[in-house]
RODRENSE-159406 format. One record per residue (C-alpha): y negated, z, x negated; residue number from 1. Coordinates in nm, 2 decimals, padded with zeros to 4 digits, m for minus. Layout:
<nodes>
+--------+--------+--------+-----+
!      v !      w !      u !   n !
+--------+--------+--------+-----+
!      Y !      Z !      X ! NUM !
...
+--------+--------+--------+-----+
</nodes>
This chain:
<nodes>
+--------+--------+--------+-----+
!      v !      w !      u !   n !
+--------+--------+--------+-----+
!  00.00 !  00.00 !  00.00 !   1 !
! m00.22 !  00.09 ! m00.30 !   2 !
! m00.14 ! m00.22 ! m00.44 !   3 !
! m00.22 ! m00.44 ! m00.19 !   4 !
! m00.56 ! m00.26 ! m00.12 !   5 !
! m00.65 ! m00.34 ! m00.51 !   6 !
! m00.56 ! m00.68 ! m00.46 !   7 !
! m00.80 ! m00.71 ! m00.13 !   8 !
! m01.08 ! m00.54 ! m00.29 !   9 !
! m01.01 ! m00.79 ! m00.61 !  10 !
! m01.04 ! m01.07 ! m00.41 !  11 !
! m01.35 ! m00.96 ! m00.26 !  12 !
! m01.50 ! m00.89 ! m00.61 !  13 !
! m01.39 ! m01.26 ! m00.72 !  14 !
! m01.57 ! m01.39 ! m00.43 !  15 !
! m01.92 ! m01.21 ! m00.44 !  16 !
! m01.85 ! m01.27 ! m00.84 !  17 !
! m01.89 ! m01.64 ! m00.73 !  18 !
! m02.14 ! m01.61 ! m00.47 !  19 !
! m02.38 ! m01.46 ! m00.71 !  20 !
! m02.34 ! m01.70 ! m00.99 !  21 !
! m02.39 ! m02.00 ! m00.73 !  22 !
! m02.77 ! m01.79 ! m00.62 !  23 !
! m02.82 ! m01.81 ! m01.02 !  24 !
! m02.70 ! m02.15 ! m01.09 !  25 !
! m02.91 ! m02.27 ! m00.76 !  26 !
! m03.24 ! m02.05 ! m00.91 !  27 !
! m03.17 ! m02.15 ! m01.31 !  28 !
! m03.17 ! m02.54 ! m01.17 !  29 !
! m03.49 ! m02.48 ! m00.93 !  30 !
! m03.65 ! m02.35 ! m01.23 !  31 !
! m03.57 ! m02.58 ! m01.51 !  32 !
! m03.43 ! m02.89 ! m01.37 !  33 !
! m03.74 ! m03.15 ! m01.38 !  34 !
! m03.87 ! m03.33 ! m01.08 !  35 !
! m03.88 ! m03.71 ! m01.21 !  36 !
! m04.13 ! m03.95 ! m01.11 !  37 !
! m04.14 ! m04.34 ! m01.23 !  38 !
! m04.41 ! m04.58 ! m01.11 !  39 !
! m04.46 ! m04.96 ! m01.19 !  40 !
! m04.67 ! m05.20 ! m01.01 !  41 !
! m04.85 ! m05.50 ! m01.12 !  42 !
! m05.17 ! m05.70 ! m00.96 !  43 !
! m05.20 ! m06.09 ! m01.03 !  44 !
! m05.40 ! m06.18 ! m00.74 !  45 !
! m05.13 ! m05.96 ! m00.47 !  46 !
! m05.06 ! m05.60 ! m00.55 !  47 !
! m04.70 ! m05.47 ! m00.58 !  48 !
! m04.57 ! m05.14 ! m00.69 !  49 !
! m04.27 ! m04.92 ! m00.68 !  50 !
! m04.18 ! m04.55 ! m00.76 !  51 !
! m03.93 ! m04.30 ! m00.74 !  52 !
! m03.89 ! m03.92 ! m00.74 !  53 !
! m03.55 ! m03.76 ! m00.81 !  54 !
! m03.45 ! m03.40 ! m00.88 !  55 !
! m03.14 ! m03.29 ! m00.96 !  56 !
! m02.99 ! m03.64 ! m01.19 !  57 !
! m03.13 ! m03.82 ! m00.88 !  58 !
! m02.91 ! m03.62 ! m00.66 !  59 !
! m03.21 ! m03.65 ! m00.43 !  60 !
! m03.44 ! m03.86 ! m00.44 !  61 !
! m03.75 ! m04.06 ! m00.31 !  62 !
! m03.85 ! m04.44 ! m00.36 !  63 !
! m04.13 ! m04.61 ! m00.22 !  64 !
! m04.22 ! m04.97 ! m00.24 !  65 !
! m04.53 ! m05.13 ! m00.15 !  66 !
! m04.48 ! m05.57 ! m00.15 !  67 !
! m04.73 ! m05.82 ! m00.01 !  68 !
! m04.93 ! m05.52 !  00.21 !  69 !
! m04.60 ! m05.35 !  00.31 !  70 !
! m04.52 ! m05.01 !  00.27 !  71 !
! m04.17 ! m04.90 !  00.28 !  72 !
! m04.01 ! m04.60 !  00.18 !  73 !
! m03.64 ! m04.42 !  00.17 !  74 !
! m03.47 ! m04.10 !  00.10 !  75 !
! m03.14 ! m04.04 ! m00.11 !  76 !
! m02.86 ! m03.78 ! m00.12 !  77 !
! m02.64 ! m03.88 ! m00.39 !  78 !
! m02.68 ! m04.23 ! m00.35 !  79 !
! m02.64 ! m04.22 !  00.00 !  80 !
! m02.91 ! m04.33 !  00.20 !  81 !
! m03.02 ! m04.06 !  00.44 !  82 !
! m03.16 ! m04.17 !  00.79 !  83 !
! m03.06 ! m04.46 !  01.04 !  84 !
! m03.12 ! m04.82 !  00.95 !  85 !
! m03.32 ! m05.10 !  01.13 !  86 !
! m03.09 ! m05.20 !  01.41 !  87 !
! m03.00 ! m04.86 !  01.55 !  88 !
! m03.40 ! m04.78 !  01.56 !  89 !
! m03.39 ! m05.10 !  01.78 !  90 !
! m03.09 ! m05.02 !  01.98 !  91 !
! m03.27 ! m04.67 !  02.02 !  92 !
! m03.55 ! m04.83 !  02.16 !  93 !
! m03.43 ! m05.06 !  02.38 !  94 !
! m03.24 ! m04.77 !  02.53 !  95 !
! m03.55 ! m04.58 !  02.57 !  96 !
! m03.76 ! m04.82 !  02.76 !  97 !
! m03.43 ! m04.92 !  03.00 !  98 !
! m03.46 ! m04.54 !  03.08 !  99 !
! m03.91 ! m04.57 !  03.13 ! 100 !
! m03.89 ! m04.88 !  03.36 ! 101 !
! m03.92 ! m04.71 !  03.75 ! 102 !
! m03.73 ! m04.81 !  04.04 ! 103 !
! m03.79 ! m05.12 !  04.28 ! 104 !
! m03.68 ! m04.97 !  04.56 ! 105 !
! m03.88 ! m04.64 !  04.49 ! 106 !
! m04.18 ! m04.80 !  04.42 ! 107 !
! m04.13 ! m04.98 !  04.75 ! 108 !
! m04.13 ! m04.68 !  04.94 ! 109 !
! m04.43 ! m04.54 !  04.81 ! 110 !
! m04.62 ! m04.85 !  04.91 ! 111 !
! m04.48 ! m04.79 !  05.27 ! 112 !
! m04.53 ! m04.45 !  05.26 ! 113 !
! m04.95 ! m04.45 !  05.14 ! 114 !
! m04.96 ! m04.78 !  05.38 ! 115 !
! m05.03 ! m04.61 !  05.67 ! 116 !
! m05.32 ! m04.34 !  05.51 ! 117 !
! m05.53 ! m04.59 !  05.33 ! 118 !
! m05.69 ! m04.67 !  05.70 ! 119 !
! m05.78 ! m04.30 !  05.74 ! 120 !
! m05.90 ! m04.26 !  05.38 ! 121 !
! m06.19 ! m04.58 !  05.43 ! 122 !
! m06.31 ! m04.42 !  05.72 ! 123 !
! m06.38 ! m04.09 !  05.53 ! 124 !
! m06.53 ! m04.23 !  05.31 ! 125 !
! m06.72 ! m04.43 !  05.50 ! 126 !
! m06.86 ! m04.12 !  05.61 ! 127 !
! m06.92 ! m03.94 !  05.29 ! 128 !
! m07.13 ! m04.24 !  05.15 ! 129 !
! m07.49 ! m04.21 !  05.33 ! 130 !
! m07.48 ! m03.80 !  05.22 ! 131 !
! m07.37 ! m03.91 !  04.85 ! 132 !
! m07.64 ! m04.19 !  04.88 ! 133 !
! m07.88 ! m03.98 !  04.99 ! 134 !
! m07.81 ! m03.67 !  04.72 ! 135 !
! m07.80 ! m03.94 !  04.44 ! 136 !
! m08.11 ! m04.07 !  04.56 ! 137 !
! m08.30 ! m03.70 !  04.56 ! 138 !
! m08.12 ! m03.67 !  04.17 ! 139 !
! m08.30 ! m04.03 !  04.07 ! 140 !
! m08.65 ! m03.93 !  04.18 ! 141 !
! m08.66 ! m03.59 !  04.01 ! 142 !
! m08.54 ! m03.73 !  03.69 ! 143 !
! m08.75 ! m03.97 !  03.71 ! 144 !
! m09.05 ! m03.73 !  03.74 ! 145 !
! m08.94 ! m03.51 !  03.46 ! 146 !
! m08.95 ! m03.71 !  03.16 ! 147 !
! m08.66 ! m03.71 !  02.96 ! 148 !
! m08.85 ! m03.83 !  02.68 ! 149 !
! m09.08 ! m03.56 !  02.59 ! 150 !
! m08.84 ! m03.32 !  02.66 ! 151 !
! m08.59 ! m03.49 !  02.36 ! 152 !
! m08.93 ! m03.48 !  02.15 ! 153 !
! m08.98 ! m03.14 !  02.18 ! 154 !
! m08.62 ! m03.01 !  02.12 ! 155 !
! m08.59 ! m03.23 !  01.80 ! 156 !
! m08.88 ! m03.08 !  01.68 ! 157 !
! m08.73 ! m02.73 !  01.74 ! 158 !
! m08.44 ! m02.80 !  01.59 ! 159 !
! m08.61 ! m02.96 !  01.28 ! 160 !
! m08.81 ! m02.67 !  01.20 ! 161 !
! m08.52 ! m02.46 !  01.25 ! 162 !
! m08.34 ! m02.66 !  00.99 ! 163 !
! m08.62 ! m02.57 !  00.76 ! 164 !
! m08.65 ! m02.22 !  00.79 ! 165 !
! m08.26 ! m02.19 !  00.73 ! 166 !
! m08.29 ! m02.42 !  00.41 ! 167 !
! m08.57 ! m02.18 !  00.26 ! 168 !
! m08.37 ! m01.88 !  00.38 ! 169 !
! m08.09 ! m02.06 !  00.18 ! 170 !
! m08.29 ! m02.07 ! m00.14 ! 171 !
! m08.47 ! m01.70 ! m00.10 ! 172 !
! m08.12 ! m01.56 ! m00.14 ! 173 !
! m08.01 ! m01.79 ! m00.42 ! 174 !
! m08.30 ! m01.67 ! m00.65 ! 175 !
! m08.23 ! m01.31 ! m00.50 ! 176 !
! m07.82 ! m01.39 ! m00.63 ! 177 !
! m07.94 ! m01.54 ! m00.96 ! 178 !
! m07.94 ! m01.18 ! m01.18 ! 179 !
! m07.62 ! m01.11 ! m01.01 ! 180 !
! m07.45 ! m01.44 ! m01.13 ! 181 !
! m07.59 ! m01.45 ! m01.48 ! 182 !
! m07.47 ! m01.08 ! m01.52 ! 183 !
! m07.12 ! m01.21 ! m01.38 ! 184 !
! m07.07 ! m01.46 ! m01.62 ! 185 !
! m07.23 ! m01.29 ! m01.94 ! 186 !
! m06.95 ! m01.02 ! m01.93 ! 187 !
! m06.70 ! m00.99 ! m02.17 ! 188 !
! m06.40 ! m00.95 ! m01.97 ! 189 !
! m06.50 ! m01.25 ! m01.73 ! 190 !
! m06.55 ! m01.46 ! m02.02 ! 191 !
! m06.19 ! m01.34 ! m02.16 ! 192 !
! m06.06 ! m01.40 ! m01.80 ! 193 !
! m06.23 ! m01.75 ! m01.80 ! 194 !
! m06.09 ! m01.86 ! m02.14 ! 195 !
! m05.72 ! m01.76 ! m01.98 ! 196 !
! m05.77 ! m01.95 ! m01.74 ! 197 !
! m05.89 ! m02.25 ! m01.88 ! 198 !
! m05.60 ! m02.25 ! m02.12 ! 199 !
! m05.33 ! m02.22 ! m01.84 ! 200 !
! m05.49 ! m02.52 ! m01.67 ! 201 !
! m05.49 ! m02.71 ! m01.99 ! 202 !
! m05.16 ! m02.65 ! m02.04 ! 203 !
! m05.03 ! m02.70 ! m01.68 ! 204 !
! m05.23 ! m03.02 ! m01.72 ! 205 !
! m05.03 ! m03.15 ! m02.00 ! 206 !
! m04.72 ! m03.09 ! m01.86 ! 207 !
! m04.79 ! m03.25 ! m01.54 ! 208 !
! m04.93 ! m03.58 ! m01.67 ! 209 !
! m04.74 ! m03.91 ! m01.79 ! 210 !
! m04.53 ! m03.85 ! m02.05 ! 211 !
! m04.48 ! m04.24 ! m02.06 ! 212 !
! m04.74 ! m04.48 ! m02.03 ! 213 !
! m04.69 ! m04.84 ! m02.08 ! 214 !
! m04.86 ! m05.21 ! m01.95 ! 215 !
! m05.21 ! m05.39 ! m02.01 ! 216 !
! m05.46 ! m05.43 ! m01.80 ! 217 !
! m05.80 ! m05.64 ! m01.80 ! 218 !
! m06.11 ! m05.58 ! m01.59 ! 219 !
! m06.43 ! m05.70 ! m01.51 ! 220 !
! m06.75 ! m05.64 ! m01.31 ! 221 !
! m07.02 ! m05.87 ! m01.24 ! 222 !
! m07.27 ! m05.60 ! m01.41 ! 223 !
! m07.21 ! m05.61 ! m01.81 ! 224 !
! m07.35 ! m05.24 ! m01.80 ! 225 !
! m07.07 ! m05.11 ! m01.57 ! 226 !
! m06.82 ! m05.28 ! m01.74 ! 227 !
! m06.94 ! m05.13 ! m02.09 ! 228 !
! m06.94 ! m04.77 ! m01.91 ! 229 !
! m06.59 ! m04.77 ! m01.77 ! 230 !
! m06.45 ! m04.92 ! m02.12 ! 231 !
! m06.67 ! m04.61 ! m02.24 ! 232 !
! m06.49 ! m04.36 ! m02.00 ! 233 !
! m06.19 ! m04.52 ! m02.11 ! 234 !
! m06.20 ! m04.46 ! m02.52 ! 235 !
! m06.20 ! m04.07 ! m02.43 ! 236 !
! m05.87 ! m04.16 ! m02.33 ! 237 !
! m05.80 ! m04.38 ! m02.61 ! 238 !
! m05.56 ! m04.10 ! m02.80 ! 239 !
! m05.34 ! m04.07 ! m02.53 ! 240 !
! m05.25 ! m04.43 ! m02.48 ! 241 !
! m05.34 ! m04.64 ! m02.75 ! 242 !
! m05.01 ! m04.74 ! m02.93 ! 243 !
! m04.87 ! m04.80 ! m02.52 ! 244 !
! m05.13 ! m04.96 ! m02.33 ! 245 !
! m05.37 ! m05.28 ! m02.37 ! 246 !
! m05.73 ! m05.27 ! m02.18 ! 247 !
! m05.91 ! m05.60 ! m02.20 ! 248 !
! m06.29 ! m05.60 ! m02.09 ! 249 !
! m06.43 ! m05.91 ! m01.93 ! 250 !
! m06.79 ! m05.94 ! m01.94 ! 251 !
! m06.86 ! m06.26 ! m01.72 ! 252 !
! m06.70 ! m06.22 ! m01.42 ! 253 !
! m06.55 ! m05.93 ! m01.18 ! 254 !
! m06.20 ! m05.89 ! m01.24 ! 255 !
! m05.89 ! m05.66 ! m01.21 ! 256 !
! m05.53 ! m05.77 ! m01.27 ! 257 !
! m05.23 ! m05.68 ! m01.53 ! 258 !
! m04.89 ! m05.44 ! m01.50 ! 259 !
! m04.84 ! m05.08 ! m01.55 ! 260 !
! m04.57 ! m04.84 ! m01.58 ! 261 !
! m04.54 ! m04.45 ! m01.61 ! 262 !
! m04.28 ! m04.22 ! m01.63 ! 263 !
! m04.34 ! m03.80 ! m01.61 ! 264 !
! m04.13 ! m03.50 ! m01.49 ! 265 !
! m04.23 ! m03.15 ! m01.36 ! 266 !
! m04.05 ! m02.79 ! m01.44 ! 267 !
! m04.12 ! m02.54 ! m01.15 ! 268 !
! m04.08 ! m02.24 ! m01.47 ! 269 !
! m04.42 ! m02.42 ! m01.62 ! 270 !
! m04.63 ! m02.37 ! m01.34 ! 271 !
! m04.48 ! m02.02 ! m01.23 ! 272 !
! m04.54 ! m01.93 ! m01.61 ! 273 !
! m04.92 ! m01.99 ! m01.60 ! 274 !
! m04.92 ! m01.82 ! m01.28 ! 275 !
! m04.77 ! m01.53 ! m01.40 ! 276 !
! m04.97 ! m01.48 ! m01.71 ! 277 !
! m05.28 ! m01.50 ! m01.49 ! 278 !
! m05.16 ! m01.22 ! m01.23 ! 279 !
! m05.10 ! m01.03 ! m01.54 ! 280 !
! m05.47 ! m01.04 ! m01.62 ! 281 !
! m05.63 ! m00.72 ! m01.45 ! 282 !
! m05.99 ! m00.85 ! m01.45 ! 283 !
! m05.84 ! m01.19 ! m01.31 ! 284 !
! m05.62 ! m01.00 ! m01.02 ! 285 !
! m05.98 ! m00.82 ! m00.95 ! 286 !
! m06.17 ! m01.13 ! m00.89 ! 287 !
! m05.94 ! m01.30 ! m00.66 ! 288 !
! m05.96 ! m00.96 ! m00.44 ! 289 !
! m06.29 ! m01.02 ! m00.42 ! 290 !
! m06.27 ! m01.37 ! m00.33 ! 291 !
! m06.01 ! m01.31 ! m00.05 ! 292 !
! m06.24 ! m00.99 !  00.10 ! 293 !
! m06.54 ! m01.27 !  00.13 ! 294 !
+--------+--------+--------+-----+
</nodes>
């Protein structure tokens, strides 16, 4: 009897043994397992483009694709195509508007029915009409005698000098906040808390952008000067793509055409690591208080 209660309660230890490595497993590949993404499009006159997000070795995953102005998109479990294709959503709806489309005979009977009380109906109106006439009538001549037009003068000009008084209200309490704000951001531990934080978005930054980024693209406006400032915006750039991707300026004509592919992935432990080393900070855990109390 011993025996066999020792081999129930083994059995039950085996199995919550399991259970709880499957939660781990499940939480150590939510963690580290990276989300994918891929995109690649190209624009010679028409604009096409594909992507794909996959977690999990594409054990699910996402694809969009966007050819001659049409966007389609579909979602994958293993390879397997989740969702019904395009002959059962017309089967569905044919179904659906057999089951909308009333009755002949029903619709029959209702004429009969309301046949007989459209005679009574005219004649109450018919009597209603010189009252309603005559009200309406009354309503015309009074507005007419009010003038709508100086009444809409005077109530923009009300609200137009109530817009005024609350815009210098607005800037009377910004010069009253000013000592308050430059006392804010000259102390020491906000200026610690703001260098954490600008490091954590840096490095959440990095992690989340294109690790791959490959193609050529030229471009053109009709303006020379705003062609020379976006090939200026560009060079800041130049670090991070320049043995991967070609930009050509055109200087004569407005134009935007080439190919381009990138390729990135995501860890869920990087961005729950910056926000954990910023809900360590006590002076940043204080500041978001006060934020959430306003």
């Amino acid at each position: 009897m011993i025996q066999i209660l020792f081999l129930i309660l083994k059995c039950i230890g085996i199995i919550l043994l399991a259970l709880i490595g499957l939660v781990l497993l499940a939480v150590l590949a939510a963690l580290f397992v990276p989300v994918r993404y891929q995109a690649e499009g190209s624009r010679y006159g028409e604009l096409n483009a594909r992507g794909r997000v996959s977690w999990f070795f594409r054990g699910l995953s996402l694809e969009f694709f966007l050819e001659k102005g049409e966007v389609s998109s579909s979602v994958k479990l293993f390879g397997r195509r989740l969702g019904g294709g395009p002959a059962e959503a017309e089967d569905l709806e044919g179904d659906l508007q057999e089951i909308s489309e009333p009755s002949v005979h029903t619709a029959s009977l209702d004429r009969e029915e309301t046949g007989g009380g459209t005679d009574r109906r005219k004649e109450t109106e018919e009597r209603k009409r010189p009252s309603a006439e005559k009200a309406s009538g009354g309503k015309e001549e009074r507005k007419a005698g009010d003038g709508p037009s100086s009444g809409r003068m005077q109530t923009a000009v009300q609200g137009l000098f109530r817009k005024i008084a609350h815009i210098r209200s607005r800037i009377r309490a910004l010069f009253e906040k000013k000592d308050q704000v430059m006392a804010f951001l000259r102390d020491e531990e906000n200026k610690k808390t703001f260098r954490l934080v600008r490091s954590q978005l840096w490095r959440v930054l990095r992690h989340v952008l294109p690790r791959s980024i490959k193609g050529r693209v030229t471009f053109g406006f009709d303006d020379p000067y705003r062609t020379g400032q976006v090939l200026s915006w560009a060079a800041i750039l130049y670090p991070v793509y320049r043995d991967s991707l070609q930009i050509t300026p055109v200087f004569d004509r407005e134009v935007l055409e080439g190919e381009l592919s990138i390729k990135g992935r995501i860890r869920l432990a990087v961005l729950l690591g910056a926000a954990a080393r910023l809900m360590m900070d006590k002076n940043f855990r204080k500041l978001v208080r006060k934020l959430m109390d306003r």
